[in-house]
N, CA, C and O atoms as a printed pandas DataFrame, in Angstrom:
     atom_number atom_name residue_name chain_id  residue_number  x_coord  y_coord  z_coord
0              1         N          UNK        A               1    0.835   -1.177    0.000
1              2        CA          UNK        A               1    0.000    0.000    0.000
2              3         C          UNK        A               1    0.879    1.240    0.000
3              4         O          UNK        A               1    1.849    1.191    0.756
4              5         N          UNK        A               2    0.699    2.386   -0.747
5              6        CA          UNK        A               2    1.491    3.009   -0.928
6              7         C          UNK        A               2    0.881    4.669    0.578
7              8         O          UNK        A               2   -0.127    4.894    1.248
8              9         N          UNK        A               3    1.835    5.142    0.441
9             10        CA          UNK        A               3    2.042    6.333    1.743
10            11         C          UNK        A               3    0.845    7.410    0.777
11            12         O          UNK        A               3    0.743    7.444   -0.449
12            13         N          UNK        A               4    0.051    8.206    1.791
13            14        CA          UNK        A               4   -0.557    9.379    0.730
14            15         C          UNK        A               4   -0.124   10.118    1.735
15            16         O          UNK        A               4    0.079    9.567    2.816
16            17         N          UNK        A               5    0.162   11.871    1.536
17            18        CA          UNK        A               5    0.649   12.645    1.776
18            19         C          UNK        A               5    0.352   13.083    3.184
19            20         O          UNK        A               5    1.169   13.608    3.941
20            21         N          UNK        A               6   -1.334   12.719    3.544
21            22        CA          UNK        A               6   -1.717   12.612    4.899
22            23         C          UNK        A               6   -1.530   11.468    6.072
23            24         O          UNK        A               6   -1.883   11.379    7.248
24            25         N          UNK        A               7   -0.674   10.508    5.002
25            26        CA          UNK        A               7   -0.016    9.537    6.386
26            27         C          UNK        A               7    0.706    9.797    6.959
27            28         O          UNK        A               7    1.741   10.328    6.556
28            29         N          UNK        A               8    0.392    9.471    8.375
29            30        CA          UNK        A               8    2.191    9.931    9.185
30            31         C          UNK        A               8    2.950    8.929    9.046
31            32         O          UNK        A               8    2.459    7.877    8.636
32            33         N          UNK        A               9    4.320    9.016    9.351
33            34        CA          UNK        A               9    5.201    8.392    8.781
34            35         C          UNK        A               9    5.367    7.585    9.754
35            36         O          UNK        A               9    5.438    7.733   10.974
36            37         N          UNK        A              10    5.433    6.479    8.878
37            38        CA          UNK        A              10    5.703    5.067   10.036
38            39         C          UNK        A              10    7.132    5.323   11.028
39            40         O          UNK        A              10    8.031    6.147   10.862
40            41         N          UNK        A              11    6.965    4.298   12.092
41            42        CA          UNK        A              11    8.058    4.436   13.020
42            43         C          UNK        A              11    9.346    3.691   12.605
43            44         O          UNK        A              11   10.409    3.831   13.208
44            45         N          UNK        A              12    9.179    2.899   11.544
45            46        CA          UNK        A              12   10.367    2.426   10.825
46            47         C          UNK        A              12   10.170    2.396    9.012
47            48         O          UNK        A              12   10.188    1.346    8.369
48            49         N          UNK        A              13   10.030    3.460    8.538
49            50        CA          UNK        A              13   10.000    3.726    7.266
50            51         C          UNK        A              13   10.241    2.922    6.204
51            52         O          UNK        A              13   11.103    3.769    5.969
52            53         N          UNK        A              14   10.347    2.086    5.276
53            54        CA          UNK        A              14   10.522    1.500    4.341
54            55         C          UNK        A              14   10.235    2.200    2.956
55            56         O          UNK        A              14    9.059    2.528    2.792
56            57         N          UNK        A              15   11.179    2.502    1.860
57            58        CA          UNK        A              15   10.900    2.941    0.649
58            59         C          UNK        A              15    9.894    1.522   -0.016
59            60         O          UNK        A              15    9.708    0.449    0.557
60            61         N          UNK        A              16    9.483    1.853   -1.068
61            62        CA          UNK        A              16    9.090    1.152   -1.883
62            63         C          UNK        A              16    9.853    0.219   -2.795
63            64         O          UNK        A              16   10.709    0.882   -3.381
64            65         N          UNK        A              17    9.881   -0.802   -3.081
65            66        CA          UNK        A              17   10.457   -1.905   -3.498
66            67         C          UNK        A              17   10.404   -1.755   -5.193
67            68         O          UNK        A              17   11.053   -2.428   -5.994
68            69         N          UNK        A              18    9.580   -0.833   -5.452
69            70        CA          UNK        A              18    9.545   -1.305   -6.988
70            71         C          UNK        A              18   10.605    0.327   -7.536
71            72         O          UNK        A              18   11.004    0.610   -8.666
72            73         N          UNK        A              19   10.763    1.015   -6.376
73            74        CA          UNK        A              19   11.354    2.348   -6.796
74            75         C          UNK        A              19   13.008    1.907   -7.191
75            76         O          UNK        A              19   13.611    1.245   -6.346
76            77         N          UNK        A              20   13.532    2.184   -8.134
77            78        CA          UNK        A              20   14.671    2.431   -8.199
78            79         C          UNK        A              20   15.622    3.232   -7.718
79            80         O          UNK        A              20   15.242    4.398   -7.820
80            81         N          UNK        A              21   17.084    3.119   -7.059
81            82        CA          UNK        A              21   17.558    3.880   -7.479
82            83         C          UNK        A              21   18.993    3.905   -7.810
83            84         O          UNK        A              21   19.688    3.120   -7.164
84            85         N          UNK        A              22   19.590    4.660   -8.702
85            86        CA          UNK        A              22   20.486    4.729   -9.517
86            87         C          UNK        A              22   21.412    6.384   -9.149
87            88         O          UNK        A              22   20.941    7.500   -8.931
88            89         N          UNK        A              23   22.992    5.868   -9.212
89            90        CA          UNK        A              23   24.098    7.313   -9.534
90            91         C          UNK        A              23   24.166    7.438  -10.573
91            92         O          UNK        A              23   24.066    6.478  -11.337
92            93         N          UNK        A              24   24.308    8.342  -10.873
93            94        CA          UNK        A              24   24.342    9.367  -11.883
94            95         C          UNK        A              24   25.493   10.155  -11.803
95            96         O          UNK        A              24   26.065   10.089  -10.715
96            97         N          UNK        A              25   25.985   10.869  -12.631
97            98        CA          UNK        A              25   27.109   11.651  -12.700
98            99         C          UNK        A              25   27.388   12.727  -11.982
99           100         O          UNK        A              25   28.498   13.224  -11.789
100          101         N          UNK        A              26   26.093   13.164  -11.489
101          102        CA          UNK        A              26   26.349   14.504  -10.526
102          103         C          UNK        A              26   25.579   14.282   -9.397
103          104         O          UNK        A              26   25.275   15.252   -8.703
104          105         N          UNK        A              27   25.151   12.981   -9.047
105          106        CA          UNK        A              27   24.400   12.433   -7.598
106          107         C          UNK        A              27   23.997   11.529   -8.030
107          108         O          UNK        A              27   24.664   10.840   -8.802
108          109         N          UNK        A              28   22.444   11.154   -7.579
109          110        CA          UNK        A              28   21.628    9.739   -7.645
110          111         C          UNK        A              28   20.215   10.358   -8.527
111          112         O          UNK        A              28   20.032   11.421   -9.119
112          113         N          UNK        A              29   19.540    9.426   -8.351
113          114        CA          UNK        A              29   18.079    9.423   -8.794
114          115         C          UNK        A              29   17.349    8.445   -8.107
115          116         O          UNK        A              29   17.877    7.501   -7.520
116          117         N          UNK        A              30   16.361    8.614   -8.159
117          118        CA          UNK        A              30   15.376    7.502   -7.437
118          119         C          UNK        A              30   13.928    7.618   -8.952
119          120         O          UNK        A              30   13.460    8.669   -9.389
120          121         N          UNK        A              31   13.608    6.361   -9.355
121          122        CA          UNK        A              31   12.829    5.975  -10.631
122          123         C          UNK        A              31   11.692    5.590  -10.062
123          124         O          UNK        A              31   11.764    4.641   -9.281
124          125         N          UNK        A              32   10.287    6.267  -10.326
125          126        CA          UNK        A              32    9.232    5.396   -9.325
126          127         C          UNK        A              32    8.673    5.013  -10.577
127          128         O          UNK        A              32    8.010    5.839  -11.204
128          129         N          UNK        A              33    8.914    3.505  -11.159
129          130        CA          UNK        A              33    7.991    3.131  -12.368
130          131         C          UNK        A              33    6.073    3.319  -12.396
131          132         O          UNK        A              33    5.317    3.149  -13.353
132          133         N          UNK        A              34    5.846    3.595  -11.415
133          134        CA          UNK        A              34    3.902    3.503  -11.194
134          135         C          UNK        A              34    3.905    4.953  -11.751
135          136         O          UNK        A              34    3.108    5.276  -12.632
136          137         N          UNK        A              35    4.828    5.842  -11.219
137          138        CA          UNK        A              35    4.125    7.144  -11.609
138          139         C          UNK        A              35    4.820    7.776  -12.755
139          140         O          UNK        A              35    4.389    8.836  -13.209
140          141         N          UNK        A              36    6.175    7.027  -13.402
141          142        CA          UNK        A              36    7.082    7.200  -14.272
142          143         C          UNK        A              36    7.326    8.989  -13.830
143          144         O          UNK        A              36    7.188    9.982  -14.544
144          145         N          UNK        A              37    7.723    8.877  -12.413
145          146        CA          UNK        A              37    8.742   10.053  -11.635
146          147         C          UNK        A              37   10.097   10.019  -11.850
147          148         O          UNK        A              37   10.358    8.878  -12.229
148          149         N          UNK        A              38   10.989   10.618  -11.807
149          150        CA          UNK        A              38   11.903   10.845  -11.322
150          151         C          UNK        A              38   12.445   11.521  -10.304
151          152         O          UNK        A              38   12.124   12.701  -10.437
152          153         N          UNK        A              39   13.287   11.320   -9.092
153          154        CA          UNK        A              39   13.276   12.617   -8.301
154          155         C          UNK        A              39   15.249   12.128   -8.349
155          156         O          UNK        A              39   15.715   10.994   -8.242
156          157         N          UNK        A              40   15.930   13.303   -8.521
157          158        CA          UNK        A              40   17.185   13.736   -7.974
158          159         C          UNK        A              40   17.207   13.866   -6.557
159          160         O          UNK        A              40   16.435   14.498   -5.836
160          161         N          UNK        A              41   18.386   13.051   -6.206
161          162        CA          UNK        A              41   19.172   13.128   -5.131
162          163         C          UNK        A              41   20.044   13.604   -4.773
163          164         O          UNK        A              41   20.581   13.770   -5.868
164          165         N          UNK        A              42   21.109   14.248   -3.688
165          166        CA          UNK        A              42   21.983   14.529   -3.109
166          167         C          UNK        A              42   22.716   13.358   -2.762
167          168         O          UNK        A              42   21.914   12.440   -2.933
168          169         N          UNK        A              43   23.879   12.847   -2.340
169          170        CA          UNK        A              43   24.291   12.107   -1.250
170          171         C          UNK        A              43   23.945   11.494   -0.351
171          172         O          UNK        A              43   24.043   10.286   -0.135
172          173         N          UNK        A              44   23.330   12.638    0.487
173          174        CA          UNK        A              44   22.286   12.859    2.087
174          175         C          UNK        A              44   21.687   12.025    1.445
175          176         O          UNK        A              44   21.982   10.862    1.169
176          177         N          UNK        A              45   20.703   12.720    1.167
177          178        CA          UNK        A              45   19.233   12.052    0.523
178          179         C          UNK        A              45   19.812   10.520   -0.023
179          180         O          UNK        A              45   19.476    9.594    0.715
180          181         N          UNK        A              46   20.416   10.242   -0.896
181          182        CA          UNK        A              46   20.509    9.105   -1.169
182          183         C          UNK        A              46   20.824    7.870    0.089
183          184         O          UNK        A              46   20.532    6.675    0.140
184          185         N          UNK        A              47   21.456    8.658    0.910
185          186        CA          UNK        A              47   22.094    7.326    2.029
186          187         C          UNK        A              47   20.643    7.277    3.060
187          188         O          UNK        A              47   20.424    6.420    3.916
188          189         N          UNK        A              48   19.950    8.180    2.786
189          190        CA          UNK        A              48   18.714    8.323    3.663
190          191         C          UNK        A              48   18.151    7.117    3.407
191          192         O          UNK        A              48   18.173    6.125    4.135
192          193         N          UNK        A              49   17.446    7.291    1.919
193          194        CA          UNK        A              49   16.928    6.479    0.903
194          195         C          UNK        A              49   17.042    5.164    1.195
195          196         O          UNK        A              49   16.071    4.497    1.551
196          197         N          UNK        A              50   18.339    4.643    1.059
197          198        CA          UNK        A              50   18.992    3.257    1.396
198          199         C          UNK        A              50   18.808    3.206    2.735
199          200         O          UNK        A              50   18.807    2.028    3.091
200          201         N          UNK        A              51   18.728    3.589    3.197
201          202        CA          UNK        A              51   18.732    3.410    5.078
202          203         C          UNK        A              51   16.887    3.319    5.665
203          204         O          UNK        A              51   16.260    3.306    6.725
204          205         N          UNK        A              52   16.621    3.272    4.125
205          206        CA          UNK        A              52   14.780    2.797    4.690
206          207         C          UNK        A              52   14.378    1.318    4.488
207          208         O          UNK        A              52   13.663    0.906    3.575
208          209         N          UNK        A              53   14.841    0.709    5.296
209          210        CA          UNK        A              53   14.853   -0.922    5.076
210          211         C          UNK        A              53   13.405   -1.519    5.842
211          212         O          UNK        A              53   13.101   -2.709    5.928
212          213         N          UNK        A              54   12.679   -0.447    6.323
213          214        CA          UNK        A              54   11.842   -1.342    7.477
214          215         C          UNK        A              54   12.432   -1.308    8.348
215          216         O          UNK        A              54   11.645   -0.631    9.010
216          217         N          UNK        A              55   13.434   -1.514    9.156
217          218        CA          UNK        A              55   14.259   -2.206   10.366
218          219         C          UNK        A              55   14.673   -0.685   11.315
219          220         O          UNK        A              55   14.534   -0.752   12.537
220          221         N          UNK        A              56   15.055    0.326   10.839
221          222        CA          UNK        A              56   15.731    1.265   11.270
222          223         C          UNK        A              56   14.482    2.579   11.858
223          224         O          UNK        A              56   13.418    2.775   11.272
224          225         N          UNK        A              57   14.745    3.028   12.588
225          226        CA          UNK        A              57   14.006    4.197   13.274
226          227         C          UNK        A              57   14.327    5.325   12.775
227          228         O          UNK        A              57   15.547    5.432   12.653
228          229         N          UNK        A              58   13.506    6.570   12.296
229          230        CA          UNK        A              58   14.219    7.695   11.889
230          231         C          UNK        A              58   15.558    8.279   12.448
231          232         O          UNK        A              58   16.438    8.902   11.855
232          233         N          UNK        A              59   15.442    7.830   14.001
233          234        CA          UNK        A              59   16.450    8.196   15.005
234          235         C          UNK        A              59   18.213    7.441   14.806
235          236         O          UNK        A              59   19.365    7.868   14.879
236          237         N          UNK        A              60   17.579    6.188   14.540
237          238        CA          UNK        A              60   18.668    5.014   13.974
238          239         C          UNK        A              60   19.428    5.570   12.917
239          240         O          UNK        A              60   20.653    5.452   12.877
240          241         N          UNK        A              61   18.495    6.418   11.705
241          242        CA          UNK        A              61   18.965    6.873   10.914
242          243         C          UNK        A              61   19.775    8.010   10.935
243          244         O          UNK        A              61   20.731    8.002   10.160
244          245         N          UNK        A              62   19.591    9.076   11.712
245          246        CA          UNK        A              62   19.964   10.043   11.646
246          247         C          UNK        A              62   21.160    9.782   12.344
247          248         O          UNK        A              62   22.098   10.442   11.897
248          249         N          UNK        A              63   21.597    8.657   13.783
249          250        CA          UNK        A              63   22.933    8.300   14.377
250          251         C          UNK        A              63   23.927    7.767   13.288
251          252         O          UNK        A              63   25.158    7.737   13.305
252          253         N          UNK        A              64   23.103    7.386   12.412
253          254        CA          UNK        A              64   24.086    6.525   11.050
254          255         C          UNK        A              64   24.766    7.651   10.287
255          256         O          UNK        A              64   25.931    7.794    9.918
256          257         N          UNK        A              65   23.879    8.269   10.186
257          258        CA          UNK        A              65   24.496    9.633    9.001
258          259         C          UNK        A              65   25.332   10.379    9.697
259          260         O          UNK        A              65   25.831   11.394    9.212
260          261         N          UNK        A              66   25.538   10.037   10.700
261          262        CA          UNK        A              66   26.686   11.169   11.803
262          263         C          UNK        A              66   28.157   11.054   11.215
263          264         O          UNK        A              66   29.008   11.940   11.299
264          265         N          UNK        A              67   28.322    9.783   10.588
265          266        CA          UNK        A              67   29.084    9.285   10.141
266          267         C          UNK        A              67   29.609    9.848    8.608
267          268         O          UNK        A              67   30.732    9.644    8.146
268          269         N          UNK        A              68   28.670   10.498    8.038
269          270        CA          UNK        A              68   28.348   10.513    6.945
270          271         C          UNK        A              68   29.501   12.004    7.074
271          272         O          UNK        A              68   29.716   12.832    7.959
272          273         N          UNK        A              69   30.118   11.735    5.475
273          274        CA          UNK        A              69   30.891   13.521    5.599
274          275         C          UNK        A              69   29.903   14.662    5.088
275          276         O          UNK        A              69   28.779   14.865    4.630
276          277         N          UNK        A              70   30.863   15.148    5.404
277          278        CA          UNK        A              70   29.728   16.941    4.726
278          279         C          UNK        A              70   28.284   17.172    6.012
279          280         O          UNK        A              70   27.697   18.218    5.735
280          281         N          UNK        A              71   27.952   16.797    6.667
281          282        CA          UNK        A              71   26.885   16.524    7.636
282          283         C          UNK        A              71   26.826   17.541    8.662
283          284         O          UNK        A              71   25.793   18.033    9.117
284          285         N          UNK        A              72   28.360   17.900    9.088
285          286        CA          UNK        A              72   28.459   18.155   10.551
286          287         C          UNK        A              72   27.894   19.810   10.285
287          288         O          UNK        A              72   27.724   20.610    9.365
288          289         N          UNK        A              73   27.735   19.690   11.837
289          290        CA          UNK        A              73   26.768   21.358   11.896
290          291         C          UNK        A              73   25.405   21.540   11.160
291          292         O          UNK        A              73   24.893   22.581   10.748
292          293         N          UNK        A              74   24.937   20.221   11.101
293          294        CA          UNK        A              74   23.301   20.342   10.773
294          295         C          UNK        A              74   22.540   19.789   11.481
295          296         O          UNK        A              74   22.974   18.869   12.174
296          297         N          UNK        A              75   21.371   20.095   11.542
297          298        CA          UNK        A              75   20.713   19.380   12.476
298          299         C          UNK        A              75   20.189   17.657   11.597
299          300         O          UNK        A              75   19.132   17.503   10.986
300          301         N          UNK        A              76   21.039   16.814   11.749
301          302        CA          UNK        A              76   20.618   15.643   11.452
302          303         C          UNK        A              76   18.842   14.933   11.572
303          304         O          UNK        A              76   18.059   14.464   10.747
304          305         N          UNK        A              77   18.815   15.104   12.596
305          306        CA          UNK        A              77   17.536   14.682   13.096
306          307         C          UNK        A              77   16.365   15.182   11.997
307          308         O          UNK        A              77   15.521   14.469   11.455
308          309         N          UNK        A              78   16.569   16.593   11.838
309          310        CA          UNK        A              78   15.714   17.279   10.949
310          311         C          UNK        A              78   16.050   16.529    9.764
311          312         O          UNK        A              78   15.285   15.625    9.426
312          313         N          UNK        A              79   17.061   16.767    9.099
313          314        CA          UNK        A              79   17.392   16.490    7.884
314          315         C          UNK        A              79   16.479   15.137    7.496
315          316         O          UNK        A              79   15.552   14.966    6.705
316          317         N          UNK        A              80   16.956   14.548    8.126
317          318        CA          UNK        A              80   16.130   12.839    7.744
318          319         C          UNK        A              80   15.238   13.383    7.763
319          320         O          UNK        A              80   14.937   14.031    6.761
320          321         N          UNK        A              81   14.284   13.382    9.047
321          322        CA          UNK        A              81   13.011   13.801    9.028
322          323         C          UNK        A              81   12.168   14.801    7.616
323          324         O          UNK        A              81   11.203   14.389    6.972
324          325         N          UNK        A              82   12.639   15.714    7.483
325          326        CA          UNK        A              82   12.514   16.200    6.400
326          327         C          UNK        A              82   12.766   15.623    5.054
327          328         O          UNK        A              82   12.191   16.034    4.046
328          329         N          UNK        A              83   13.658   14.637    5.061
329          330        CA          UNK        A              83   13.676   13.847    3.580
330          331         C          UNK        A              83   12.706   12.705    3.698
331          332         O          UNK        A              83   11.915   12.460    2.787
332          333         N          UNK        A              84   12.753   12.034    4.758
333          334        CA          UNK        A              84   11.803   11.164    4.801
334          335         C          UNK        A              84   10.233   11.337    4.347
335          336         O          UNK        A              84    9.627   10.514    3.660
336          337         N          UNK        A              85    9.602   12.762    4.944
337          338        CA          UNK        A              85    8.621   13.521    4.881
338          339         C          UNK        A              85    8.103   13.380    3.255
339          340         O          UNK        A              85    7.131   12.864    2.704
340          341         N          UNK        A              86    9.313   14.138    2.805
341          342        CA          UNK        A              86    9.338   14.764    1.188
342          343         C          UNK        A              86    9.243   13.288    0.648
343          344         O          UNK        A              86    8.159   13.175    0.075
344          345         N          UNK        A              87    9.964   12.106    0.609
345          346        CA          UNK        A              87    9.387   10.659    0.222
346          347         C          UNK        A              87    7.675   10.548    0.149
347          348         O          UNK        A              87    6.772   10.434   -0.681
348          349         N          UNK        A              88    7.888   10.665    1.597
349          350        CA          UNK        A              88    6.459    9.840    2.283
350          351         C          UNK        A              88    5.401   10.738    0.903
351          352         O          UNK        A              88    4.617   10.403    0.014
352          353         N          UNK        A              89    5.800   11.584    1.266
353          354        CA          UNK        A              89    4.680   12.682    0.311
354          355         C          UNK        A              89    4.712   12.478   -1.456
355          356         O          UNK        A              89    3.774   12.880   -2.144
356          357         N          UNK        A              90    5.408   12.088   -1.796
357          358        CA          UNK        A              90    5.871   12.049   -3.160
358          359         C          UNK        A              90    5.475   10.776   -3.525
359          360         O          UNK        A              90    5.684   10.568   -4.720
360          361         N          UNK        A              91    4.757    9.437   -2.664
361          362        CA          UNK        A              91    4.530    7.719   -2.539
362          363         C          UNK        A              91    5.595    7.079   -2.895
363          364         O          UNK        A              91    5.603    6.149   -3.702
364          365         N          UNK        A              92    6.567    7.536   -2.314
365          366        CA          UNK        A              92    7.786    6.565   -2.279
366          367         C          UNK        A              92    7.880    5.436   -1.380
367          368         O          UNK        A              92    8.541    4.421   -1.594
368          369         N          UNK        A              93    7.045    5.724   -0.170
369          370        CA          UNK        A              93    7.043    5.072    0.863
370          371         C          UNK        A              93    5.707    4.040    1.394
371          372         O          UNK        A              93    4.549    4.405    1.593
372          373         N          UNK        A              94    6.341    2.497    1.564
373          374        CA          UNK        A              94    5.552    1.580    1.142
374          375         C          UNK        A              94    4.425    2.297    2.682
375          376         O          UNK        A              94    3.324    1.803    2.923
């Protein structure tokens, strides 16, 4: 079942299985074949992306990306949250 823009976001997020996604020369992409979307990625965004397995907590996520370069001095927590959001809203999210 796919996310509509008025769902709240589950407590362990999962992208959608049929979404692609692919690097590209100047970042990533994510391919949603149902709606023949495309959305561009960042880095961030991409390791977000991958880090929606079902299993992980937004919170889980955002300790993971601490790791991540280019990051520091942002508010992590938000960041996910906010990409996750922009998914959920876009039916990326199963």
């Amino acid at each position: 079942m796919n996310s509509s823009p008025a769902d709240p976001l589950p407590e362990r997020p999962k992208g959608r299985g049929e979404v692609l996604c692919r690097e590209v020369d100047d970042g990533f992409i994510l391919y949603d074949p149902d709606e023949g979307k495309v959305h561009s990625l960042n880095p961030v965004a991409a390791f977000i992306w991958d880090s929606l397995d079902g299993t992980q907590s937004l919170a889980e996520i955002a300790g993971n990306l601490k790791e991540f370069s280019g990051v520091q001095g942002h508010d992590i927590s938000a960041d996910v949250r906010n990409t996750v959001e922009t998914f959920n809203e876009e039916g990326l999210l199963e």
